[in-house]
C-alpha positions, 0 to 999 in steps of 0.5 A, spaced: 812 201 816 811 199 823 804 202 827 805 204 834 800 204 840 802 204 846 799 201 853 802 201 859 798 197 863 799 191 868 804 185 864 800 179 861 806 175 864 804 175 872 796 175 869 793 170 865 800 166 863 799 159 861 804 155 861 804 148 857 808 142 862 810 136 862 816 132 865 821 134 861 818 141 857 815 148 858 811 150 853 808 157 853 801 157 852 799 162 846 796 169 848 792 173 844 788 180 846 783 183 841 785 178 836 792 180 836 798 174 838 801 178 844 809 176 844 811 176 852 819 178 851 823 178 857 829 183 858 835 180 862 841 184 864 846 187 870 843 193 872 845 200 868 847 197 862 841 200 859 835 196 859 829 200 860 832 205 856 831 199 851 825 198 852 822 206 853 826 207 846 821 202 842 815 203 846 815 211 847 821 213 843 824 217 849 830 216 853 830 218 860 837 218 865 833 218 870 829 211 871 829 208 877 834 201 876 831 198 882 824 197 879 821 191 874 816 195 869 812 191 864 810 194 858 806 193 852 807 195 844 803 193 838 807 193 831 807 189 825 812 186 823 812 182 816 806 185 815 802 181 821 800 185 828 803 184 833 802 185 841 809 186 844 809 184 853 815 186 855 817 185 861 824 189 864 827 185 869 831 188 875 839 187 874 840 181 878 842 175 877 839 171 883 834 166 882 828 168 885 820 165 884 818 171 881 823 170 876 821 163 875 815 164 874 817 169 868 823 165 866 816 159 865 812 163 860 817 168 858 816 166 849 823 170 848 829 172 851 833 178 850 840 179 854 843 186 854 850 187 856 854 195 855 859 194 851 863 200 855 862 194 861 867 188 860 864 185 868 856 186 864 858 182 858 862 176 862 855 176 866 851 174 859 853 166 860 850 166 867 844 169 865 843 164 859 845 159 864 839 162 869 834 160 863 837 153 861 835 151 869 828 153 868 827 150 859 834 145 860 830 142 854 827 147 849 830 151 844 829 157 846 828 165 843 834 169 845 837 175 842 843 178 845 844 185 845 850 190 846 847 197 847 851 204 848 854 202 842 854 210 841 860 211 847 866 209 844 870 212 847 869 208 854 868 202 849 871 195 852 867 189 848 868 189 842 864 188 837 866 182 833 867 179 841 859 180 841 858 176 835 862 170 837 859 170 844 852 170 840 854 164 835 856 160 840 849 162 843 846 160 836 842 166 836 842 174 833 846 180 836 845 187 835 849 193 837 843 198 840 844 206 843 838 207 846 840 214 846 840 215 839 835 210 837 840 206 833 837 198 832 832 198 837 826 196 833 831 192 829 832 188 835 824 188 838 822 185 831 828 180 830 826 177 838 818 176 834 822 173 829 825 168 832 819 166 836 814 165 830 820 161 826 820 157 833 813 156 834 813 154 826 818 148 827 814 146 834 808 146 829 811 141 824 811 134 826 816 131 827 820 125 823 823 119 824 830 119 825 835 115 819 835 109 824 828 108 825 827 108 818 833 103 817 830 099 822 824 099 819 826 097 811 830 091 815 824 088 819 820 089 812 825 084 809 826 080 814 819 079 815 818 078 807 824 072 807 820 069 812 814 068 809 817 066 802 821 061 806 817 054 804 815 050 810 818 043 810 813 038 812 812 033 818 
């Protein structure tokens, strides 16, 4: 079961957002609120293929036709999810793909990454590459949390991707793909509690510390041996 609050306040995104950085790597910098770990989730996508129809779905169980396209809006949604809460920050993106310092900044502390397509349109799907392309200019170092989204997977009549085509781009992609109808409230939660999925499993392995490669330790053992002949080597008097 999944508790549900809601609160539409301002994002944590553009307020508070700490990112960790060095010359190769952006790490965004863990938030919490009242105790509770806050997930910042973008939602990329071209324009009309059902972002925020999403997004309202998980955060007030509605869907609406009349959202208007051109504006960002960032929602908050507390669940628990594998028995940990959590505080979902999402911020809903304009469909453009353009490059803007807004969205370098969110791209720069966004923690996970879910890119939406229609399945009822090809162009949208196609546009997927570039909007992973858009966040490997910002993280060109880091594995980062994606999860791809093939919404209005209701209307098949217009259908034009199919979904086996989905899951190949998703494995390519290296990441998890859901078919989603924001209008029947199909595999929305799935997708919100699979993108805080990936970003927990990631910050788990960040957490582990690194080994040395195979090489190394070769290395390693040969320096061993060669310094240990060297000593049992008798030597030979003046």
């Amino acid at each position: 079961m999944t508790d549900v609050l809601t609160d539409c306040q301002s994002s944590l995104f553009l307020q508070n957002s700490r990112c960790k950085s060095d010359a190769s790597l952006i790490v965004p910098h863990p938030t919490t609120r009242g105790g509770v770990r806050v997930y910042k989730i973008v939602v990329l996508g071209e324009g009309g293929v059902g972002k925020s129809a999403v997004t309202l779905q998980f955060v007030s169980h509605s869907f609406s036709n009349d959202h208007d396209p051109t504006i960002e809006d960032s929602y908050q949604q507390q669940a628990v999810i594998d028995g940990e809460p959590a505080l979902l920050d999402i911020l809903d993106t304009a469909g453009q793909v353009e490059f803007t310092a807004m969205r370098d900044q969110y791209m720069r502390c966004g923690e996970g990454f879910m890119i939406c397509y229609s399945v009822t349109d090809r162009n949208s799907f196609q546009e997927v590459i570039e909007y992973r392309r858009l966040i490997s200019r910002v993280r060109a170092n880091e594995d980062i949390p994606l999860v791809l989204v093939g919404n209005k997977c209701d209307l098949q009549n217009n259908r034009e991707v199919t979904t086996d085509e989905g899951k190949t781009l998703a494995n390519q992609m290296g990441c998890p793909f859901f078919e989603t109808s924001a209008a029947l409230r199909q595999y929305i939660d799935d997708t919100f509690h699979c993108m805080v999925r990936q970003i927990r499993s990631k910050e788990r392995i960040r957490r582990v510390p690194r080994k040395h490669s195979r090489w190394w330790r070769l290395r390693s053992i040969f320096a061993f041996i060669f310094r240990k002949k060297r000593i049992a080597i008798p030597q030979s008097s003046p």
